[in-house]
N, CA, C and O of each residue as an XYZ file, in Angstrom:
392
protein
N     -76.363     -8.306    -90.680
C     -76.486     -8.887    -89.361
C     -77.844     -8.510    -88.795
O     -78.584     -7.715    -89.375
N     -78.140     -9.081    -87.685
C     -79.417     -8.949    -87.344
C     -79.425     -8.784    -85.680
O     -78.386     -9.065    -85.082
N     -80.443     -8.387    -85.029
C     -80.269     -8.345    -83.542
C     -81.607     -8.879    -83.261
O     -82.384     -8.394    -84.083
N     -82.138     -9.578    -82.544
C     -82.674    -10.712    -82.606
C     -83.255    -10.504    -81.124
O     -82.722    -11.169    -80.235
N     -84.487     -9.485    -80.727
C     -84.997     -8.917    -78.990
C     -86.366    -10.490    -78.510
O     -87.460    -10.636    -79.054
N     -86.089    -10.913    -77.987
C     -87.171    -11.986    -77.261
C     -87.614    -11.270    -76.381
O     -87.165    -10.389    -75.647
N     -88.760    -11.863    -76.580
C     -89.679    -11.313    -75.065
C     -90.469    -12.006    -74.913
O     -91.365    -12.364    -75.677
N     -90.169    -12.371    -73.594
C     -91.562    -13.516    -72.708
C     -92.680    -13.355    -72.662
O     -93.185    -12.305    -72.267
N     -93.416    -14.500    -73.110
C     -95.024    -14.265    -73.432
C     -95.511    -15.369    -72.050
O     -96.681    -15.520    -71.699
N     -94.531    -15.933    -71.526
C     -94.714    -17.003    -70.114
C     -94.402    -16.296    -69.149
O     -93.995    -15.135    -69.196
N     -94.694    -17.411    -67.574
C     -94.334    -17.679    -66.313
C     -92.261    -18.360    -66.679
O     -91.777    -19.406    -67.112
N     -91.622    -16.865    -66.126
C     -90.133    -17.314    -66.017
C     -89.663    -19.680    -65.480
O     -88.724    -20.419    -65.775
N     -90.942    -19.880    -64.665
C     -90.770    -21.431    -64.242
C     -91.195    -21.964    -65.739
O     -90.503    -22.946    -66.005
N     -91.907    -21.711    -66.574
C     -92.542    -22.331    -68.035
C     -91.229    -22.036    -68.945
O     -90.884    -22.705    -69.919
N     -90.662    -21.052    -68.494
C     -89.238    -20.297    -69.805
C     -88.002    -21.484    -69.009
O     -87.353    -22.218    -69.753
N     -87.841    -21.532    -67.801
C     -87.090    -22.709    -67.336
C     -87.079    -23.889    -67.741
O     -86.214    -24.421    -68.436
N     -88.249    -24.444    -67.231
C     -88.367    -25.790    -67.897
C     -88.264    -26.194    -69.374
O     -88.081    -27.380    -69.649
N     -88.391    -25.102    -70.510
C     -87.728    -25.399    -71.624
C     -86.354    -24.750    -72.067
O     -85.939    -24.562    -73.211
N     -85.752    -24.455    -70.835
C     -84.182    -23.764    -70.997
C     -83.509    -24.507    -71.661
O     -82.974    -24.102    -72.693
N     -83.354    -25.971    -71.159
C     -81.998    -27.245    -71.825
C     -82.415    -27.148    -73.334
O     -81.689    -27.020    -74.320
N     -83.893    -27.251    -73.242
C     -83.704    -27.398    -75.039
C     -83.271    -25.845    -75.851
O     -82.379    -25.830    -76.699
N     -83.948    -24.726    -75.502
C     -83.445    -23.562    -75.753
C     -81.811    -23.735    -75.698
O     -81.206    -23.268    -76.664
N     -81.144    -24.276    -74.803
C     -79.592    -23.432    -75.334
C     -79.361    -24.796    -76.010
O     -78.245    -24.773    -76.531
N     -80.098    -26.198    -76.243
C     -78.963    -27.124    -76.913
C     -79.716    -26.938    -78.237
O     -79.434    -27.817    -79.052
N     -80.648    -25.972    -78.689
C     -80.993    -25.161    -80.134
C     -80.164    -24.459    -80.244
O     -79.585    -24.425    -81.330
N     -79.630    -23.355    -78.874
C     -78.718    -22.365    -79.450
C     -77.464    -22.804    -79.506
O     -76.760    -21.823    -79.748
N     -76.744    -23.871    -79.399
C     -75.399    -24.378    -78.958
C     -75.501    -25.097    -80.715
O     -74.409    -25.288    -81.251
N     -76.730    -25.451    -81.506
C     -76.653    -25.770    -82.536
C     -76.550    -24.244    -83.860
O     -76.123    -24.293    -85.014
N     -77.057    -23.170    -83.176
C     -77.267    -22.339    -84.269
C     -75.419    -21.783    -84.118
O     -74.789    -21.285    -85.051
N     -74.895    -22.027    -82.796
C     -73.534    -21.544    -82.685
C     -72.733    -22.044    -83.762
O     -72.192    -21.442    -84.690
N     -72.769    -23.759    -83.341
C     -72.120    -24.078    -84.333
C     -71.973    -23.966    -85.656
O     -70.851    -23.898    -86.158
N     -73.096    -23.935    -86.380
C     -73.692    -23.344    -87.942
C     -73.078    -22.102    -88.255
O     -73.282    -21.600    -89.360
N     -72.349    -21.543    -87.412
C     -72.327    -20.153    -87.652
C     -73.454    -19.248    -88.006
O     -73.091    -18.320    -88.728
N     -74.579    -19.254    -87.736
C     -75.679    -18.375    -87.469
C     -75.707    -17.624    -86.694
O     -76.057    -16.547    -87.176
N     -75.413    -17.547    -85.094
C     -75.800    -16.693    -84.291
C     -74.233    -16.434    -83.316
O     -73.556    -17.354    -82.855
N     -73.987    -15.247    -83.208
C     -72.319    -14.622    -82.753
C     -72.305    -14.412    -81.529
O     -71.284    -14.526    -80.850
N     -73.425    -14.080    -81.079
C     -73.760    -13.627    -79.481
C     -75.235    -14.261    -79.208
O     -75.917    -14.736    -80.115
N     -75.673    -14.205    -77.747
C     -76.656    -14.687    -77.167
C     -76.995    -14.655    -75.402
O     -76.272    -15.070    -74.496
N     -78.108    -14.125    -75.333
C     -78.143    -13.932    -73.474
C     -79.333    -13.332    -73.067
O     -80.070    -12.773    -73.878
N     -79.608    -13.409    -71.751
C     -80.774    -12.666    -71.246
C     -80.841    -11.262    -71.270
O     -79.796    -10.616    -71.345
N     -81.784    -10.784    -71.222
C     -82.136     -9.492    -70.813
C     -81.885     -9.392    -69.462
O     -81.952    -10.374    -68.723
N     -81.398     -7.501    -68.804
C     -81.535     -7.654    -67.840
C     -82.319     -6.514    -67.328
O     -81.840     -5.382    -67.389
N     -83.423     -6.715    -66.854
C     -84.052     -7.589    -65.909
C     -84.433     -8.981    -66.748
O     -84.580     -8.785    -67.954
N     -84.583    -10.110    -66.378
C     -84.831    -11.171    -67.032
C     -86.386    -11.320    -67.763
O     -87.254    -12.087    -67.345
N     -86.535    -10.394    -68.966
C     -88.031    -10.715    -69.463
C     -88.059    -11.051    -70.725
O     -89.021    -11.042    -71.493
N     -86.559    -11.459    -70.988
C     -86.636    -12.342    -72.515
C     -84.960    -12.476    -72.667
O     -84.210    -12.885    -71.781
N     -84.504    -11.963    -74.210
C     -82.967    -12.501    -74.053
C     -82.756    -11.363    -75.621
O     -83.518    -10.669    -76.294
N     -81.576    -11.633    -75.644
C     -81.182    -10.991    -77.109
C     -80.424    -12.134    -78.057
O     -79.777    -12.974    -77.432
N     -80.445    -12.229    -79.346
C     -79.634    -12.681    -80.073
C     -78.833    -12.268    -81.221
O     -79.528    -12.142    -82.229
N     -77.213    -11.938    -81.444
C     -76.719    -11.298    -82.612
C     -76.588    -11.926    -83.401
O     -75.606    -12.657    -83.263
N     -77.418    -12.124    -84.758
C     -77.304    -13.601    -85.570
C     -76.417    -12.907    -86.990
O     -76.474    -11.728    -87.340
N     -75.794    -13.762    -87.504
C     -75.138    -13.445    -88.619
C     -75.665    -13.049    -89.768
O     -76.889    -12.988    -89.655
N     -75.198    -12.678    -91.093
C     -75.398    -12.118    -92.132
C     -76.255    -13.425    -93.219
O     -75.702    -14.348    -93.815
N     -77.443    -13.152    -93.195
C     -78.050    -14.340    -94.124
C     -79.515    -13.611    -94.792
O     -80.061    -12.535    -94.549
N     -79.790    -14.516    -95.554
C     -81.412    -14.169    -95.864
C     -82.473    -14.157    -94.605
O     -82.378    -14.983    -93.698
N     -83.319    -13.315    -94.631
C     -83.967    -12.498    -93.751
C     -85.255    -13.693    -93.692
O     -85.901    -13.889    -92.662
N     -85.454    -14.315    -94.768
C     -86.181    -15.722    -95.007
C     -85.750    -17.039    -93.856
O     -86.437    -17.779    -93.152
N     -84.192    -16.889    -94.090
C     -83.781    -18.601    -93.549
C     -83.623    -18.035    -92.334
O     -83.696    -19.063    -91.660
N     -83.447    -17.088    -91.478
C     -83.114    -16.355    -90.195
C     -84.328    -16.740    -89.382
O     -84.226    -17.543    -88.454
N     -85.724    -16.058    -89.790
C     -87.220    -16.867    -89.697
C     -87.106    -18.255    -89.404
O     -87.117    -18.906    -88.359
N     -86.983    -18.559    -90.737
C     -86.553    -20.225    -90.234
C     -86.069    -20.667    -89.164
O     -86.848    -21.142    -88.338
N     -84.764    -20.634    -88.912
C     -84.117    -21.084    -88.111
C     -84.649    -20.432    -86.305
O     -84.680    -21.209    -85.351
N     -85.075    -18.669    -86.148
C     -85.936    -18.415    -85.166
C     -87.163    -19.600    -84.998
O     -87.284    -20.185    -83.922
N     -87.915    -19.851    -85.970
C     -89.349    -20.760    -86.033
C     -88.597    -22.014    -85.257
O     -89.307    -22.289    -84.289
N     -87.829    -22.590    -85.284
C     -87.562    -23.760    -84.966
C     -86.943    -23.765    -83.182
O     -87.058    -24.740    -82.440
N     -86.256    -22.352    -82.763
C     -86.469    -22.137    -81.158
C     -87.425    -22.885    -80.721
O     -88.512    -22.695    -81.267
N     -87.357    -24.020    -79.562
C     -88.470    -24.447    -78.825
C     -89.194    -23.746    -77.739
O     -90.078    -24.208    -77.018
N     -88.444    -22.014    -77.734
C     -89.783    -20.882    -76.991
C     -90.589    -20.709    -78.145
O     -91.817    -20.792    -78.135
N     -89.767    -20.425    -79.315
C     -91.659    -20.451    -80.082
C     -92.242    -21.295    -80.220
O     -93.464    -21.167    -80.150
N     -91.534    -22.851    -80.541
C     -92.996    -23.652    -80.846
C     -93.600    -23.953    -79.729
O     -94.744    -24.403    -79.662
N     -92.622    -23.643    -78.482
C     -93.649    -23.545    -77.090
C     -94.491    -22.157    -76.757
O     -94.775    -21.783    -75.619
N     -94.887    -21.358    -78.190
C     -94.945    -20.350    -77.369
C     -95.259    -19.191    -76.157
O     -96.160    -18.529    -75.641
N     -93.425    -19.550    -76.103
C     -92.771    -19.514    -74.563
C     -92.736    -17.025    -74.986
O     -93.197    -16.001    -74.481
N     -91.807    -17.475    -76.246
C     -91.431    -15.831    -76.541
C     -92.036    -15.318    -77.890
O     -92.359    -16.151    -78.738
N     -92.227    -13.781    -78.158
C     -92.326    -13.518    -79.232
C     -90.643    -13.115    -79.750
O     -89.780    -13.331    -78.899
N     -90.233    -12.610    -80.949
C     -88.995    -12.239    -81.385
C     -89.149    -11.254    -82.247
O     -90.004    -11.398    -83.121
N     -88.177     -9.754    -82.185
C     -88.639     -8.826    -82.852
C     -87.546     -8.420    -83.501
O     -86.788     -7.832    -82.729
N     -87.071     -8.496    -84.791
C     -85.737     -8.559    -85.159
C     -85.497     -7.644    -86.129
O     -86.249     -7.501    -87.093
N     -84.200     -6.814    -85.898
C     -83.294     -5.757    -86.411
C     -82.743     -6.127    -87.539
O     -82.501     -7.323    -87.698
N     -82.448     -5.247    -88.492
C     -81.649     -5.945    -89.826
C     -80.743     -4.833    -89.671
O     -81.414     -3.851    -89.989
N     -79.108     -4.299    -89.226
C     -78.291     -3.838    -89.679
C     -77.101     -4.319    -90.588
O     -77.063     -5.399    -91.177
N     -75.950     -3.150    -90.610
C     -75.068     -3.190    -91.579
C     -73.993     -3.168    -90.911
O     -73.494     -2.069    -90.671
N     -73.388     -4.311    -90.461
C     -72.168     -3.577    -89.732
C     -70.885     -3.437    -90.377
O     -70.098     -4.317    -90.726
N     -70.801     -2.117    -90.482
C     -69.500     -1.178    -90.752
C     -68.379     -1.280    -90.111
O     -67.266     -0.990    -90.548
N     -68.713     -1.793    -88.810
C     -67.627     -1.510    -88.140
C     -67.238     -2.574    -87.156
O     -67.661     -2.313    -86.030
N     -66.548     -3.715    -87.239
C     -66.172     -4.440    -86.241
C     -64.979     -4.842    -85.170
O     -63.927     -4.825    -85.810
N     -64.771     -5.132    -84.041
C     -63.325     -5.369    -83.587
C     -62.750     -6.233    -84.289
O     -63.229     -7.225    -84.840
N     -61.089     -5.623    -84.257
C     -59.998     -6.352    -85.372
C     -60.352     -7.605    -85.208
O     -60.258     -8.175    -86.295
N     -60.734     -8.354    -84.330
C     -60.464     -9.842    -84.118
C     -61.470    -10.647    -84.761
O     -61.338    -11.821    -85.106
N     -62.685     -9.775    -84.919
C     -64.121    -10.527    -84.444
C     -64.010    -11.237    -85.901
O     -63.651    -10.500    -86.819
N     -64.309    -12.718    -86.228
C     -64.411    -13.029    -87.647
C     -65.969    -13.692    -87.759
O     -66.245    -14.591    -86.964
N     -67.116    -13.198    -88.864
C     -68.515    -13.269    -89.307
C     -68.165    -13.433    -90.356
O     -67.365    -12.872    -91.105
N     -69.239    -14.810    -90.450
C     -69.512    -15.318    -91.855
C     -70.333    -13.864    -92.676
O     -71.113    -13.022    -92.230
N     -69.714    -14.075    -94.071
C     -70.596    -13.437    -94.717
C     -71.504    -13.986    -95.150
O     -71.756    -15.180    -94.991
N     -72.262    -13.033    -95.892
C     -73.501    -13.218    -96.462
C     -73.346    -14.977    -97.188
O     -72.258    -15.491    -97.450
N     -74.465    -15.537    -97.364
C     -74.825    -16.484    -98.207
C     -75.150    -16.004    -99.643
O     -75.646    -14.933    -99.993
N     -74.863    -16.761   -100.176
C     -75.144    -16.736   -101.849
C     -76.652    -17.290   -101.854
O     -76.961    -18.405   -101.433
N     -77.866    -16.012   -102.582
C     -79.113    -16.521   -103.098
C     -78.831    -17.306   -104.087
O     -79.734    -17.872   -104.703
């Protein structure tokens, strides 16, 4: 899994005006099962994302295609853990097959 820190390289009105497309990217990575969680920082100077278990390659990918980066709106600085330990309920895709 991965944890996925944004941080604003804009004016919060420049991170607005490309909000709709930002969440109807993230409302697509939801569905894919890519990304488990998602939200602002608080104080508001970027956002976090918990993305699922994949190649560290296609994760890039799919970050590159956010319209804060190709606006770049954010940079993204991303975690690679192991999680050991989850609530009974929570169900994550596993890994992909290289």
């Amino acid at each position: 899994m991965y944890i996925v820190s944004l941080t604003y390289t804009a004016s919060l009105d420049r991170i607005d005006d490309a909000l709709p497309a930002h969440r109807d990217y993230l409302n697509a990575q939801f569905a894919a099962g890519h990304f488990v969680a998602a939200g602002p920082k608080v104080p508001r100077d970027g956002g976090v994302i918990l993305a699922s278990n994949m190649e560290r390659a296609r994760l890039d990918a799919i970050l590159a295609a956010d319209p804060f980066a190709g606006l770049g709106l954010a940079t993204y600085a991303v975690t690679e853990f192991k999680a050991t330990r989850l609530a009974p309920n929570l169900n994550l895709p596993r890994a992909e097959a290289s």
